[in-house]
mmCIF file of the C-alpha atoms, coordinates in Angstrom:
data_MODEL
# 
_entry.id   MODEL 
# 
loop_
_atom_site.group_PDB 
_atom_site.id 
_atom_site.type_symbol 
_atom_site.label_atom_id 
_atom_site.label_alt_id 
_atom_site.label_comp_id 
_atom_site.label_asym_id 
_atom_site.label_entity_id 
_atom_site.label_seq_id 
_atom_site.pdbx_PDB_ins_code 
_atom_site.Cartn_x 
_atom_site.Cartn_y 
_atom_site.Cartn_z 
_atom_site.occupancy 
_atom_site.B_iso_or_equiv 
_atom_site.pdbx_formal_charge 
_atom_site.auth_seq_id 
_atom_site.auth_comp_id 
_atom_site.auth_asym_id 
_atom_site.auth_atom_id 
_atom_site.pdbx_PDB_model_num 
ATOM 1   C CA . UNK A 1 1   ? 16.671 36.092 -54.258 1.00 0.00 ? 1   UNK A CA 1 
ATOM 2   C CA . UNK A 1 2   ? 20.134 35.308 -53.608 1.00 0.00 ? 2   UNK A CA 1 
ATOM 3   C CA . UNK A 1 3   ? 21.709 37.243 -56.579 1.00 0.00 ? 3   UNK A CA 1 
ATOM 4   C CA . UNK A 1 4   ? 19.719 40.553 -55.665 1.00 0.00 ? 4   UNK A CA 1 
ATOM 5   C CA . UNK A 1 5   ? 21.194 40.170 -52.298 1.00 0.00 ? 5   UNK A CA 1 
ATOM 6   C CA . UNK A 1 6   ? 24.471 39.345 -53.317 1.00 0.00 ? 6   UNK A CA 1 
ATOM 7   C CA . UNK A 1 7   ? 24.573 42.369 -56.016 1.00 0.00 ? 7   UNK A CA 1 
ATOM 8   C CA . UNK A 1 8   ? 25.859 45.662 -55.558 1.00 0.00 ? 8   UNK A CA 1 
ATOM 9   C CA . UNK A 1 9   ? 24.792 47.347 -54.331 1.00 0.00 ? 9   UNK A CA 1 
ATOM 10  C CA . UNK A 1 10  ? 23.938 45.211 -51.424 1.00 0.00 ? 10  UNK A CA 1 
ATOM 11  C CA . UNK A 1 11  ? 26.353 45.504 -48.665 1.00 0.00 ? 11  UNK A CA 1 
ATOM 12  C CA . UNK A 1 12  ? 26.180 41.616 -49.094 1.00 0.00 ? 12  UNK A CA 1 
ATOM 13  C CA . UNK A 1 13  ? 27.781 41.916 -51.908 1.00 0.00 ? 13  UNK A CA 1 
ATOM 14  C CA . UNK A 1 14  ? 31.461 43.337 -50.517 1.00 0.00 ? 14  UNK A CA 1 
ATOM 15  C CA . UNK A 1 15  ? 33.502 40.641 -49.625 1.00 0.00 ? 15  UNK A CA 1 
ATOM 16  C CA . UNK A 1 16  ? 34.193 40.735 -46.616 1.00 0.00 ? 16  UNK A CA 1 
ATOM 17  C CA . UNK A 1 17  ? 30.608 42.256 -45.433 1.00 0.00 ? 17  UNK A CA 1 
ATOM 18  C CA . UNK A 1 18  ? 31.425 45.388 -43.962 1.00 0.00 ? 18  UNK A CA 1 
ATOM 19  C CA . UNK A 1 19  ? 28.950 45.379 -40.980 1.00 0.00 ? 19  UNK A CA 1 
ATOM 20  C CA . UNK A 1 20  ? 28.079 42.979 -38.681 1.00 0.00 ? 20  UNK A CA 1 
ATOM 21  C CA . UNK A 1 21  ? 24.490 42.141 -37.660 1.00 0.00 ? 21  UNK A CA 1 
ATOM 22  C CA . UNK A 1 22  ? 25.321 43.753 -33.952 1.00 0.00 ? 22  UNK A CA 1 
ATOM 23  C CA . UNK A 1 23  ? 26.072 46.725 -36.180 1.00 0.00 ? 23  UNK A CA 1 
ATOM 24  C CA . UNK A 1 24  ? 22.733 47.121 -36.327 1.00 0.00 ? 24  UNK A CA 1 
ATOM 25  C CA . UNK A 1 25  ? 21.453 48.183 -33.537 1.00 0.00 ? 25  UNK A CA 1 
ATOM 26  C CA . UNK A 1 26  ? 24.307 50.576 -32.870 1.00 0.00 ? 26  UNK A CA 1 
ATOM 27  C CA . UNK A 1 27  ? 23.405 52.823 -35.970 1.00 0.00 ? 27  UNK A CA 1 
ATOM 28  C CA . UNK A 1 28  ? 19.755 52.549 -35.112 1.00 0.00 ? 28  UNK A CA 1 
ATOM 29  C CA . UNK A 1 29  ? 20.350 54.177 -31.614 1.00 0.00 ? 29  UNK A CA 1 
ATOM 30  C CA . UNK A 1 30  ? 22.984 56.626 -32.894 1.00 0.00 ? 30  UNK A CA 1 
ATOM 31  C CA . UNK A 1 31  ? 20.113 57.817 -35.392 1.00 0.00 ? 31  UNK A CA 1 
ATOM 32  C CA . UNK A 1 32  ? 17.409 57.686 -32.868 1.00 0.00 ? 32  UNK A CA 1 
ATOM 33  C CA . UNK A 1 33  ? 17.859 61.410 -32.164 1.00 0.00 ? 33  UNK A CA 1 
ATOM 34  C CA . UNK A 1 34  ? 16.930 62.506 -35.796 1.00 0.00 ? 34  UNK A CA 1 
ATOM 35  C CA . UNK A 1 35  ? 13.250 60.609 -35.507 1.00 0.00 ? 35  UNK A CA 1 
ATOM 36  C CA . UNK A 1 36  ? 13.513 58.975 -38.807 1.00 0.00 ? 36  UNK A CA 1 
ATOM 37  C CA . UNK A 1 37  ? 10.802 56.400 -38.864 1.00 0.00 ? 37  UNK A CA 1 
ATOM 38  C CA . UNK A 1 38  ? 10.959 52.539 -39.084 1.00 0.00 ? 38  UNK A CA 1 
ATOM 39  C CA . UNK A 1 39  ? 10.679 52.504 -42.690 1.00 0.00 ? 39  UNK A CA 1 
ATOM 40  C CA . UNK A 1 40  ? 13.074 55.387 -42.877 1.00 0.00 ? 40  UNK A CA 1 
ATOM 41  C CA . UNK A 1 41  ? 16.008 53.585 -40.846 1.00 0.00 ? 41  UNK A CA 1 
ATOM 42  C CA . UNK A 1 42  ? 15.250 50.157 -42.925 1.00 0.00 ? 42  UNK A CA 1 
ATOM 43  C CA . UNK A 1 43  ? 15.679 52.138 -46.148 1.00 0.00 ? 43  UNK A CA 1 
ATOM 44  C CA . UNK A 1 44  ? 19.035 53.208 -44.963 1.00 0.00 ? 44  UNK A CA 1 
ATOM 45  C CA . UNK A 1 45  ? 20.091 50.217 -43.644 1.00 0.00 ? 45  UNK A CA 1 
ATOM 46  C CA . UNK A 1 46  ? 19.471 48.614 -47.197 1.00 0.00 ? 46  UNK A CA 1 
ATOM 47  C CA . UNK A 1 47  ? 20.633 51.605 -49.379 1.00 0.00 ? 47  UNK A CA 1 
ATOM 48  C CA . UNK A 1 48  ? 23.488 52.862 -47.254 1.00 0.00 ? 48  UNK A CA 1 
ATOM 49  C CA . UNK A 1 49  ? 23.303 55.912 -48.566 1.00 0.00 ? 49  UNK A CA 1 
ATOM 50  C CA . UNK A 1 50  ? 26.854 57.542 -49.288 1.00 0.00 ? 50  UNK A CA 1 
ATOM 51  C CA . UNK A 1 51  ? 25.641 61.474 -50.377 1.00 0.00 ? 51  UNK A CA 1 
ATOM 52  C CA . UNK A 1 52  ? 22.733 63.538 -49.953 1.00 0.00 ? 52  UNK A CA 1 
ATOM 53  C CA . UNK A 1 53  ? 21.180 62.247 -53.266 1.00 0.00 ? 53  UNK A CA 1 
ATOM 54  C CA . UNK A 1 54  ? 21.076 58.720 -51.962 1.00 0.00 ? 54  UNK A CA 1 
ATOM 55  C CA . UNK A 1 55  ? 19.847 60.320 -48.668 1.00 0.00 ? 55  UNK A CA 1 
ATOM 56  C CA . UNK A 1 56  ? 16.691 61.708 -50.159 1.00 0.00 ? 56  UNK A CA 1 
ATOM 57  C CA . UNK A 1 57  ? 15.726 58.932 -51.441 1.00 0.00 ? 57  UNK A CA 1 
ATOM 58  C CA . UNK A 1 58  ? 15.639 57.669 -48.202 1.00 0.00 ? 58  UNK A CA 1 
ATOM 59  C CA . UNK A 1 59  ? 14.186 59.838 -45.958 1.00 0.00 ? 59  UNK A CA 1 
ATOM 60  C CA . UNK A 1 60  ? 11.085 61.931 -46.554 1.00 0.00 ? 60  UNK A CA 1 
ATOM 61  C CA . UNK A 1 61  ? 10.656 65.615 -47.072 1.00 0.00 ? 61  UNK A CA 1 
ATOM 62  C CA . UNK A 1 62  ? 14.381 65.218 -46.131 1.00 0.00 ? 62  UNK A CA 1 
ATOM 63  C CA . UNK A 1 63  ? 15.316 68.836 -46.955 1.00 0.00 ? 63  UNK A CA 1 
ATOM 64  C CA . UNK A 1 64  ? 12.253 70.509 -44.622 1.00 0.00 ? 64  UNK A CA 1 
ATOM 65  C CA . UNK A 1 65  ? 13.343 68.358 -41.837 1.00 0.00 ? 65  UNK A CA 1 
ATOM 66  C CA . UNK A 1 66  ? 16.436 68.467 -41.716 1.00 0.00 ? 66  UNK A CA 1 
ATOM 67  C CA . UNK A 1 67  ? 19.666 70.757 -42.032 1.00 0.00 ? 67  UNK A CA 1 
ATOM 68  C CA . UNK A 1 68  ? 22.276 70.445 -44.538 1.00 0.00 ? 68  UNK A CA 1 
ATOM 69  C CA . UNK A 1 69  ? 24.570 69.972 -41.518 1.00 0.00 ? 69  UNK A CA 1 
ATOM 70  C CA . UNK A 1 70  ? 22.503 67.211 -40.127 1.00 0.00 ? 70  UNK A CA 1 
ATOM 71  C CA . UNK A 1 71  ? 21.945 65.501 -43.476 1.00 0.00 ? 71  UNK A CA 1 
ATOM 72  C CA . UNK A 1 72  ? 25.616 65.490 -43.537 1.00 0.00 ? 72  UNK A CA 1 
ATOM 73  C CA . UNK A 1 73  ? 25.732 64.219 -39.712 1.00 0.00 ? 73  UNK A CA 1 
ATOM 74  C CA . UNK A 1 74  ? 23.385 61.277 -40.643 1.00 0.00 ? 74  UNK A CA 1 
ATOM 75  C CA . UNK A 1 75  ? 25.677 60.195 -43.526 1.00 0.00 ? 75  UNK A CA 1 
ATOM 76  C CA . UNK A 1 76  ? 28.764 60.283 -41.574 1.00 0.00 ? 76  UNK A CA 1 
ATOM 77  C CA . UNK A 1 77  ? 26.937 57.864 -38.803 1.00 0.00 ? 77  UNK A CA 1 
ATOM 78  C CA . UNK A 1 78  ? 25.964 55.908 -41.460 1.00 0.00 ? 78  UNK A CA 1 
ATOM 79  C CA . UNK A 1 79  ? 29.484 55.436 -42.890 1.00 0.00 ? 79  UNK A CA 1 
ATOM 80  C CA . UNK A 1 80  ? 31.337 55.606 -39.555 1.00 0.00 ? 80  UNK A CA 1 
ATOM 81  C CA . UNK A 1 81  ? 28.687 52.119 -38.493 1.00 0.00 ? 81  UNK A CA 1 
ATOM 82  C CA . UNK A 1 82  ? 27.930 50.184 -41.752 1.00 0.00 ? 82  UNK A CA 1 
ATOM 83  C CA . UNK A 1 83  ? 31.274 51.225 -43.463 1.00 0.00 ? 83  UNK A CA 1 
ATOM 84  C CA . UNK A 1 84  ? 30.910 53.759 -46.726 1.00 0.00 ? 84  UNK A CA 1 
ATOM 85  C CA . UNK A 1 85  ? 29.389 52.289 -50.056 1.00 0.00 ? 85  UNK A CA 1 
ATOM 86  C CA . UNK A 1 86  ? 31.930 52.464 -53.109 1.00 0.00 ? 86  UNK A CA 1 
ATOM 87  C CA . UNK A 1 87  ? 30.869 54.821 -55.326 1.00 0.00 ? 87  UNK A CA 1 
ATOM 88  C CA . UNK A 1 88  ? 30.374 53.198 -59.344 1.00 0.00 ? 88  UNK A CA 1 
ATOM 89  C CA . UNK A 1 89  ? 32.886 53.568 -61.701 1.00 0.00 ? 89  UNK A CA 1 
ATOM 90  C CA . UNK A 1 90  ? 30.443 55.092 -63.749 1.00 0.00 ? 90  UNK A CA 1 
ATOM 91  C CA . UNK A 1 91  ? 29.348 57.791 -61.343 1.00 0.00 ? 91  UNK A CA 1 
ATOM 92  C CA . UNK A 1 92  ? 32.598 59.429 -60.957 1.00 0.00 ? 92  UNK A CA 1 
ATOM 93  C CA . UNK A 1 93  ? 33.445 62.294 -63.252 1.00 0.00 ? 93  UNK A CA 1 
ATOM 94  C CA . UNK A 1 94  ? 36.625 62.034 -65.341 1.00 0.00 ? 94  UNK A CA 1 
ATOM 95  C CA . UNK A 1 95  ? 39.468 64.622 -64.072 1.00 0.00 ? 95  UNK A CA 1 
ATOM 96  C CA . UNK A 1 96  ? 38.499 67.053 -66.194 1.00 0.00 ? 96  UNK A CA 1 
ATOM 97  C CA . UNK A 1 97  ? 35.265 67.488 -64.694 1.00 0.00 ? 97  UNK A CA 1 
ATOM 98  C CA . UNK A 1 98  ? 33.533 66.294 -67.787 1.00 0.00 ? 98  UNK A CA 1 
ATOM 99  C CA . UNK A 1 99  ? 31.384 63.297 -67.490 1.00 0.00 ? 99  UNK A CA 1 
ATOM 100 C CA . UNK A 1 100 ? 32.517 60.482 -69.967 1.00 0.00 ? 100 UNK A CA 1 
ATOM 101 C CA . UNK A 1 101 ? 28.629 60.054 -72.079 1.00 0.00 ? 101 UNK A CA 1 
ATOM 102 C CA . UNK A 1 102 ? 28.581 63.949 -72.763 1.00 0.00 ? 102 UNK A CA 1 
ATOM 103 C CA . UNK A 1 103 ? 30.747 63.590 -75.896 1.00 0.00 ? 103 UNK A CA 1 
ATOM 104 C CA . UNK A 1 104 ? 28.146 60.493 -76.903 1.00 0.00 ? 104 UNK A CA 1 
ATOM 105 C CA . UNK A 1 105 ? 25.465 62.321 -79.284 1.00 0.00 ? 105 UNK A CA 1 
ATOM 106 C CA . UNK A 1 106 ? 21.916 63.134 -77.554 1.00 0.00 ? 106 UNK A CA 1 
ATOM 107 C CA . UNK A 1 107 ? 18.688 61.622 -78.372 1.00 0.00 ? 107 UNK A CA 1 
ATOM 108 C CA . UNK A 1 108 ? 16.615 63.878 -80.285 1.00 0.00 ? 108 UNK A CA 1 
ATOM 109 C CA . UNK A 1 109 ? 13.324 62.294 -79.761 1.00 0.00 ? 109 UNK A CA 1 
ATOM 110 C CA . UNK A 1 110 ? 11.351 59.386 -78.796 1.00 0.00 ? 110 UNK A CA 1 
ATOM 111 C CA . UNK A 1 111 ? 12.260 58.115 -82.263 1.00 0.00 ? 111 UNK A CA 1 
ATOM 112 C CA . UNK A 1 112 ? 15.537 58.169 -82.032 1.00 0.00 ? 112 UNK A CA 1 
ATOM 113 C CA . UNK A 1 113 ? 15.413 56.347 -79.062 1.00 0.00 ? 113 UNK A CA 1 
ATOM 114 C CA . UNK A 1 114 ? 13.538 53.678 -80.225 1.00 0.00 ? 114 UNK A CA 1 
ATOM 115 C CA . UNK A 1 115 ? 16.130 52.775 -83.293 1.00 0.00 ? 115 UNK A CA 1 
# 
């Protein structure tokens, strides 16, 4: 149990932790406007979600209930209290634009996969 808490990407994991328990409470009132539910604010608590992809998964039926401006507004509370997530190396598209497995060859089928 230790390791999954202490693994990104756990804000446990960042050294120093970069919220404080007190922080808590703070980003739970500043989101209380929005009527996310308890499960909903625990989720981003946990996740810190950093985009609106990480946000969906999140929050539910995200995109009926909510604007693109006030998805954006809950991310920005989210990083202004519990401090923004580092995104993975891997997620980041080289300068070009191009993302670094598209010059790997595709799987064909199942088969392919398996070998």
């Amino acid at each position: 149990m230790t390791t999954y808490l202490t693994t990104a990407p756990s804000p446990l994991s960042q050294k120093p932790v970069p919220f404080r328990p007190a922080d808590i409470p703070t980003l739970f009132r500043k989101l209380h406007r929005y009527n996310l539910t308890k499960g909903e604010l625990c989720v981003i608590l946990n996740l810190r979600p950093f985009n609106t992809a990480g946000l969906y998964v999140c929050v539910g039926e995200v995109t009926e209930r909510f604007t693109d401006d006030e998805q954006q507004e809950i991310l920005d509370i989210v990083a202004e209290v519990l401090g923004s997530t580092p995104a993975p190396a891997e997620a980041v598209p080289a300068a070009n634009g191009a993302h670094p497995e598209a010059d790997a060859d595709p799987v064909k089928s199942i088969e392919d996969a398996a070998t």
